[in-house]
N, C-alpha and C positions, 0 to 999 in steps of 0.2 A: 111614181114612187109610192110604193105601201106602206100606210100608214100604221101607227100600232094597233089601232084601233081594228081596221082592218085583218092584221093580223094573230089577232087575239083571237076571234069572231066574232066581234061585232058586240050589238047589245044583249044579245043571251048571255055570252063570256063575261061582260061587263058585271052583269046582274049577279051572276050564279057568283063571281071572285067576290062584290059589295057581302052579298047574303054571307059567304065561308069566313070574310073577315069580320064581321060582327059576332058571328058565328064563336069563333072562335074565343075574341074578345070577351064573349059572354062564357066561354067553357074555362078559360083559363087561371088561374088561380095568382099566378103572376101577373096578368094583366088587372088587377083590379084597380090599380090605381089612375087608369086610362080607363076604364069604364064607369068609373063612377062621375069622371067629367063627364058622361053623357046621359042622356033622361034617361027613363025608365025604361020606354016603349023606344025602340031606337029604329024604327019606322022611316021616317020624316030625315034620320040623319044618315040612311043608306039612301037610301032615296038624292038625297043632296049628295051622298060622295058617289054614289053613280052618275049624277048627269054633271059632277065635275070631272070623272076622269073618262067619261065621255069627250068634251070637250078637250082634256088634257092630251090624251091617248090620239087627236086629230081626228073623228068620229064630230056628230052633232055637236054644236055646242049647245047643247040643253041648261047647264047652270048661267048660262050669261043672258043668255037670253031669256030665263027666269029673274036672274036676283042682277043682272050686272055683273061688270068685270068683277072676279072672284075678292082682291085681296084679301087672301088668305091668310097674310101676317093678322092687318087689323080685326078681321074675323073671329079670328083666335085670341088675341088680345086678353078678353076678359078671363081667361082660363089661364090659370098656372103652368104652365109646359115646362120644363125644363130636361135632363140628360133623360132621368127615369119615364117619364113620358112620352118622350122620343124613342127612346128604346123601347116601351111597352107595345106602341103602337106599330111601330115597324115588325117588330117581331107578330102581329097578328097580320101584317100583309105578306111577311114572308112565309109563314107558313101557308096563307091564300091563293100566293102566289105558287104554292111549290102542290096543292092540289089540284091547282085550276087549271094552271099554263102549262100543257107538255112542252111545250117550244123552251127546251133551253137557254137558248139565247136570248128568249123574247124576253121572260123569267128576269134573267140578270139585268136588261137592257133595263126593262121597268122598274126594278129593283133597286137599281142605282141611281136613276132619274127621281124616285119616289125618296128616298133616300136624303137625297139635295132637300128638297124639300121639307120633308117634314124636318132637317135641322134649321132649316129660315124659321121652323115653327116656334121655337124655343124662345123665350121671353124671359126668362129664369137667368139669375146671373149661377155659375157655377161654385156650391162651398167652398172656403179655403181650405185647402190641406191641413188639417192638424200637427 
């Protein structure tokens, strides 16, 4: 069975998608409220979301065998996440994902797997309707 990891390309694919969604993150003027939860130099936090979705993707597991099982809820914890930052973020991988990955299907596949996930990220109860 091929992995996604595999069928991505591997860790150059890996690298270049982390670099475009930071990338991004940093260009976008709607993202700002997802980029300012992160430091200045955001170095160290491509760094860590590439050799997490290394591991996620079925490829090395490089974050675990760094830091430990990820817990990615508790990780996140201290930072406010709620709709708007779920939405911020996702939208700077799907645009990552829409220069990076020709594979259509691969695209979607990750896209909705990632997707899952970054809503477990959310911490934030959601405002009452008015």
């Amino acid at each position: 069975m091929t992995t996604h990891y595999q069928r991505i390309g591997g860790e150059a694919v890996l690298r270049q998608l982390t670099r475009r969604f930071y990338g991004i993150m940093d260009e976008l003027p709607e993202t700002y409220g997802i980029r300012k939860l992160h430091p200045v130099d955001l170095t160290e936090s491509g760094e860590k979301l590439f050799e997490f979705l290394s591991g996620w993707t079925g490829g090395p597991q490089l974050f675990v065998e760094k830091y430990g099982h990820p817990m990615l809820r508790r990780r996140h914890f201290p930072f406010s996440i709620g709709r708007d930052e779920r939405d911020q973020w996702l939208l700077c991988m799907k645009l990552a994902l829409e220069e990076v990955v020709a594979d259509t299907t691969l695209r979607c596949e990750l896209y909705d797997a990632i997707a899952r996930v970054a809503d477990h990220m959310r911490n934030q109860p959601e405002a009452e309707a008015a």
